[in-house]
FIKOLZA-1660 file (N, C-alpha, C; in steps of 0.1 Angstrom, whole numbers, plus 5000, padded with zeros to 4 digits):
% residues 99
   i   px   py   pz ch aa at
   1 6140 3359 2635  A  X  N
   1 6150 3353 2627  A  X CA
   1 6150 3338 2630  A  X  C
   2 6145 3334 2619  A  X  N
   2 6151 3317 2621  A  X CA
   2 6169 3312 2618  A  X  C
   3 6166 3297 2627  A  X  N
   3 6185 3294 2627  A  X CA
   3 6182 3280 2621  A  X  C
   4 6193 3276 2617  A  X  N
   4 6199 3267 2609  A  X CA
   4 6209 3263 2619  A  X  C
   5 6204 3248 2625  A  X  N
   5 6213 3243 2634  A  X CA
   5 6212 3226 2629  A  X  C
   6 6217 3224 2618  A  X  N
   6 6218 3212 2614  A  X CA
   6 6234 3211 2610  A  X  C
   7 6242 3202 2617  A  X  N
   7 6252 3199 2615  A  X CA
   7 6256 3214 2625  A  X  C
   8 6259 3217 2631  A  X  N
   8 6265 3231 2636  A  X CA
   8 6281 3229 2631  A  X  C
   9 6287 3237 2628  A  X  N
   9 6302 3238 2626  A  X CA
   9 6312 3237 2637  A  X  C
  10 6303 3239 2649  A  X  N
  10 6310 3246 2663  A  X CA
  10 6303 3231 2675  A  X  C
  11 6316 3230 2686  A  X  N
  11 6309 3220 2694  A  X CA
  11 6310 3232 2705  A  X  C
  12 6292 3231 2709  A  X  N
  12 6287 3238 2723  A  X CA
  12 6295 3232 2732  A  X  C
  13 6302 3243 2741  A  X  N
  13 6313 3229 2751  A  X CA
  13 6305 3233 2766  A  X  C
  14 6290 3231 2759  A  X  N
  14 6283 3234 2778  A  X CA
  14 6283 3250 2782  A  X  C
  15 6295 3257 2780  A  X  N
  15 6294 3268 2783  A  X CA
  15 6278 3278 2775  A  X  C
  16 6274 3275 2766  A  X  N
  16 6265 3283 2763  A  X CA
  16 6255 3272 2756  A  X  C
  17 6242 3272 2749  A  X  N
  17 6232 3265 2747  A  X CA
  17 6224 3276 2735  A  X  C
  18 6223 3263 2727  A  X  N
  18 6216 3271 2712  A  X CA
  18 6204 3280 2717  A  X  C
  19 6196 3280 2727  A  X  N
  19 6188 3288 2730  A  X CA
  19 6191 3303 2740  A  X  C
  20 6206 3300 2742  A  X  N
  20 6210 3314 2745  A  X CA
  20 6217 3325 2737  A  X  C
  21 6225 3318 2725  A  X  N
  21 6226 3322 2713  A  X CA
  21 6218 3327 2701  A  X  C
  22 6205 3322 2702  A  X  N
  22 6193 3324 2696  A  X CA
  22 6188 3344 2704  A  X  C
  23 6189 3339 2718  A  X  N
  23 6184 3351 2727  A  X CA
  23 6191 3363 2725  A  X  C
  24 6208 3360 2721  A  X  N
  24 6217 3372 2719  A  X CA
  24 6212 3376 2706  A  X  C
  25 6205 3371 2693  A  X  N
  25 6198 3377 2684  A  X CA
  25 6193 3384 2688  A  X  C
  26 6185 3385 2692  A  X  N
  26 6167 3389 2702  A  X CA
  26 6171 3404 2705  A  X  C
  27 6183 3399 2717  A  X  N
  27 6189 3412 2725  A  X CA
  27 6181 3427 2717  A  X  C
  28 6175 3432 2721  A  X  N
  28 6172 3448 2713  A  X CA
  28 6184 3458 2714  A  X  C
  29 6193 3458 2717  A  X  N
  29 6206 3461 2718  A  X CA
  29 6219 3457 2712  A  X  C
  30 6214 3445 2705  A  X  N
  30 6225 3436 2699  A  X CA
  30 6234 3447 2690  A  X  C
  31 6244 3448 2684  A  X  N
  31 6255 3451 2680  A  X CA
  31 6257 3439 2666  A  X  C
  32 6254 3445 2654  A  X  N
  32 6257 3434 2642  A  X CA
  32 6268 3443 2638  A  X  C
  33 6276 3435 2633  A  X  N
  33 6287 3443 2624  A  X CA
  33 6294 3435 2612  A  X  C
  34 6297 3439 2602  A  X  N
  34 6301 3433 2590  A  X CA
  34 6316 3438 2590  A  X  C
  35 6322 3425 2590  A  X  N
  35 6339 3429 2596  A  X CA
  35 6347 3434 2579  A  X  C
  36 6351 3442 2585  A  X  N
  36 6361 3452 2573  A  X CA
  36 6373 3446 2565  A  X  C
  37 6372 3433 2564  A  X  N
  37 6384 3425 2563  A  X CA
  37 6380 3418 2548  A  X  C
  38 6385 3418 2537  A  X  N
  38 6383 3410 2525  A  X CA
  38 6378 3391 2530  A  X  C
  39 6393 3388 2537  A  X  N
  39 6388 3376 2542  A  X CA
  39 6372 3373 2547  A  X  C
  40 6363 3381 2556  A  X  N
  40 6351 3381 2563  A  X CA
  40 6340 3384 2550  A  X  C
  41 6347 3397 2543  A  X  N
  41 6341 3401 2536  A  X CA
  41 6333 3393 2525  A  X  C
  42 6343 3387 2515  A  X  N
  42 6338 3375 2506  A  X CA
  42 6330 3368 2510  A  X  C
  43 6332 3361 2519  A  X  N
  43 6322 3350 2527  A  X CA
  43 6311 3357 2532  A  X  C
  44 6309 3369 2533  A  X  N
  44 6294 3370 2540  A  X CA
  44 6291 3371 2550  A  X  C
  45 6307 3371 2562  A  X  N
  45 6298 3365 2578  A  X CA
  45 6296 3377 2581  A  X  C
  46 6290 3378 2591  A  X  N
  46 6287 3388 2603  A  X CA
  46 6293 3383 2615  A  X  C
  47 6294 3398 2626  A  X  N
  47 6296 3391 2638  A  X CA
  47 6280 3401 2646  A  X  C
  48 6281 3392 2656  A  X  N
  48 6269 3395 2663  A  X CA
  48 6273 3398 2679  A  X  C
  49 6271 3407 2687  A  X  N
  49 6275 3413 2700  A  X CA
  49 6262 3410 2707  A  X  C
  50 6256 3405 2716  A  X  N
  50 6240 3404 2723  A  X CA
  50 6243 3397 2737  A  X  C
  51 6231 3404 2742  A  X  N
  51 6232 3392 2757  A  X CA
  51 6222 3381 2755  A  X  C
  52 6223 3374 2763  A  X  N
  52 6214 3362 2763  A  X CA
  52 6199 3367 2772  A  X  C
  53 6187 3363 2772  A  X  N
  53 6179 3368 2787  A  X CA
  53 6182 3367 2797  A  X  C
  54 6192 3357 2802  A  X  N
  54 6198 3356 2816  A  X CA
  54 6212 3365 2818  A  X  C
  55 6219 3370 2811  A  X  N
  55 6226 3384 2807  A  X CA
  55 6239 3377 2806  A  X  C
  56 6241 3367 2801  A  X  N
  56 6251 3360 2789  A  X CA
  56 6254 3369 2782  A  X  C
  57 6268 3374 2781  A  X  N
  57 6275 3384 2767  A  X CA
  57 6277 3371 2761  A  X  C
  58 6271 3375 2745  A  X  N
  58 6279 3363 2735  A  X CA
  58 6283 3370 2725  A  X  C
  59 6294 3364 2719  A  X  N
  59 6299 3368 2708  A  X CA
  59 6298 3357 2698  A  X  C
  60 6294 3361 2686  A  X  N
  60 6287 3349 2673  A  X CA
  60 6293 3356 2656  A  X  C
  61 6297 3344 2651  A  X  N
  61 6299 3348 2638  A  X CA
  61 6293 3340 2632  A  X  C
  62 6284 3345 2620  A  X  N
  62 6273 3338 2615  A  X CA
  62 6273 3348 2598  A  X  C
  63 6265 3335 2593  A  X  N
  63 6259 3345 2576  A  X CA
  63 6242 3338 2576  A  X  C
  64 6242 3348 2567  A  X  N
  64 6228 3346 2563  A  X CA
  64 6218 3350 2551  A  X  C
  65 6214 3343 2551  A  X  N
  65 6205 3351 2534  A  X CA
  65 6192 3355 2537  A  X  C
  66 6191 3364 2552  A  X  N
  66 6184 3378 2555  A  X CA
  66 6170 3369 2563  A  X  C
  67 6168 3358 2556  A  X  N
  67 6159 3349 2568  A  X CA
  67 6163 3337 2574  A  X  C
  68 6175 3332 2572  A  X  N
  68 6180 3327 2582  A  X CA
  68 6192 3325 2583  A  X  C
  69 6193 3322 2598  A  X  N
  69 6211 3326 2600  A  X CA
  69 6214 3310 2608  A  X  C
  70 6226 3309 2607  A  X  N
  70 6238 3294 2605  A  X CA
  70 6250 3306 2610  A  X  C
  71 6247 3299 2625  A  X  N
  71 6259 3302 2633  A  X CA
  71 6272 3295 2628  A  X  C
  72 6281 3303 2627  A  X  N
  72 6294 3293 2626  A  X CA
  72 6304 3291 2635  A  X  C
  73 6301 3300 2649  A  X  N
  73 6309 3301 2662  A  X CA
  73 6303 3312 2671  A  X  C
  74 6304 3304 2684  A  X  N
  74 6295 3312 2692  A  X CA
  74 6309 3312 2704  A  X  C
  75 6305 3320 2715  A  X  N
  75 6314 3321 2730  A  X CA
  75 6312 3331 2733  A  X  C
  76 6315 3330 2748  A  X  N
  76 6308 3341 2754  A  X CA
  76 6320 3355 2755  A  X  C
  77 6316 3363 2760  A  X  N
  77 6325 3376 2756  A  X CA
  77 6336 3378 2762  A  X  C
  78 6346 3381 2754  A  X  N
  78 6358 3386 2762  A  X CA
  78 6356 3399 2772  A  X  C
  79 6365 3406 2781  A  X  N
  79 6365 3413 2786  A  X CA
  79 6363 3425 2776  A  X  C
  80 6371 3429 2764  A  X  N
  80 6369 3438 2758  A  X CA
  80 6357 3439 2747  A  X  C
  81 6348 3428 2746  A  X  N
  81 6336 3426 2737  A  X CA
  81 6329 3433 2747  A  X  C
  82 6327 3428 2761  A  X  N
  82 6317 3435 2771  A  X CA
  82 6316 3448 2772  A  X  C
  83 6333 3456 2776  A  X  N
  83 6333 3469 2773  A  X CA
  83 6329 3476 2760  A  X  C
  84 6330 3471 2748  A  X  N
  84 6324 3476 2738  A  X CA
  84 6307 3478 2739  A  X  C
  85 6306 3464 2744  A  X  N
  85 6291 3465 2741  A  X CA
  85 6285 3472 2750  A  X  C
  86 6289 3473 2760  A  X  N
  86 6285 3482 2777  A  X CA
  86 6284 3500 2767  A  X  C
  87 6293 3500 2760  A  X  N
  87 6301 3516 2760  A  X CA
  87 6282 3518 2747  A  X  C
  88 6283 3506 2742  A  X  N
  88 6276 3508 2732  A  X CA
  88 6262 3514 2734  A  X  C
  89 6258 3507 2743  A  X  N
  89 6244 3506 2752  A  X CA
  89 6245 3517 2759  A  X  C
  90 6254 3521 2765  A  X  N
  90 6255 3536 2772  A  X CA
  90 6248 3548 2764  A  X  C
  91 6257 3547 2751  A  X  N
  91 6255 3556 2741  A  X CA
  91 6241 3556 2734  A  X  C
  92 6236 3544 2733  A  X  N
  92 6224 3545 2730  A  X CA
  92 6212 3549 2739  A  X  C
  93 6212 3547 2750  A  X  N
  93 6206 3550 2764  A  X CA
  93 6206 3562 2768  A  X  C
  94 6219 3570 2766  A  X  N
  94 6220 3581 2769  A  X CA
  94 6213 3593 2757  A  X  C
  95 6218 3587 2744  A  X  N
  95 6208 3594 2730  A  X CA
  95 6197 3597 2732  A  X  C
  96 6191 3589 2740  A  X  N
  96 6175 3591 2738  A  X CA
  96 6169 3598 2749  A  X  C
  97 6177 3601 2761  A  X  N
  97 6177 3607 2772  A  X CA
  97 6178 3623 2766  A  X  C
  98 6186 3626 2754  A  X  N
  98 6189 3639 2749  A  X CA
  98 6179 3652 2743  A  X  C
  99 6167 3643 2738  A  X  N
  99 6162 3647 2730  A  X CA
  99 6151 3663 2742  A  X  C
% end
């Protein structure tokens, strides 16, 4: 996936770095979700759940027209993003352990 980082909407405040945001794409685990809300909806965003390589939780809301994506806010994960995504990763880890 390519990014669109001209003009960014969001100021990186050091805590995270476009190349770790780029990595929570990557994540093979990432968590996309299209928020259920009319407001999110119209506009197109997504949110994005992923770790970085260095195991950065990020949380990102971004749109895209399927080849490239224009972050529009990035940060790293709350305590309850992590549990999600932890619970998420379990479940998928453990699926494939089933078969």
């Amino acid at each position: 996936m390519e990014f669109d980082w001209n003009n960014p909407p969001f100021e990186l405040d050091g805590s995270l770095t476009q190349r770790e945001i780029e990595e929570s794409f990557e994540d093979p685990f990432a968590i996309r979700l299209l928020p259920d809300s009319p407001r999110f909806g119209v506009q197109a965003r997504f949110f994005n759940l992923g770790m970085s390589a260095g195991g950065v939780g990020i949380f990102s809301v971004y749109r895209t027209n399927g080849r490239v994506a224009r972050v529009l806010h990035a940060r790293v994960f709350e305590p309850e993003e992590r549990f999600f995504y932890q619970r998420k990763l379990d479940q998928t880890l453990n699926a494939g352990g089933d078969k």
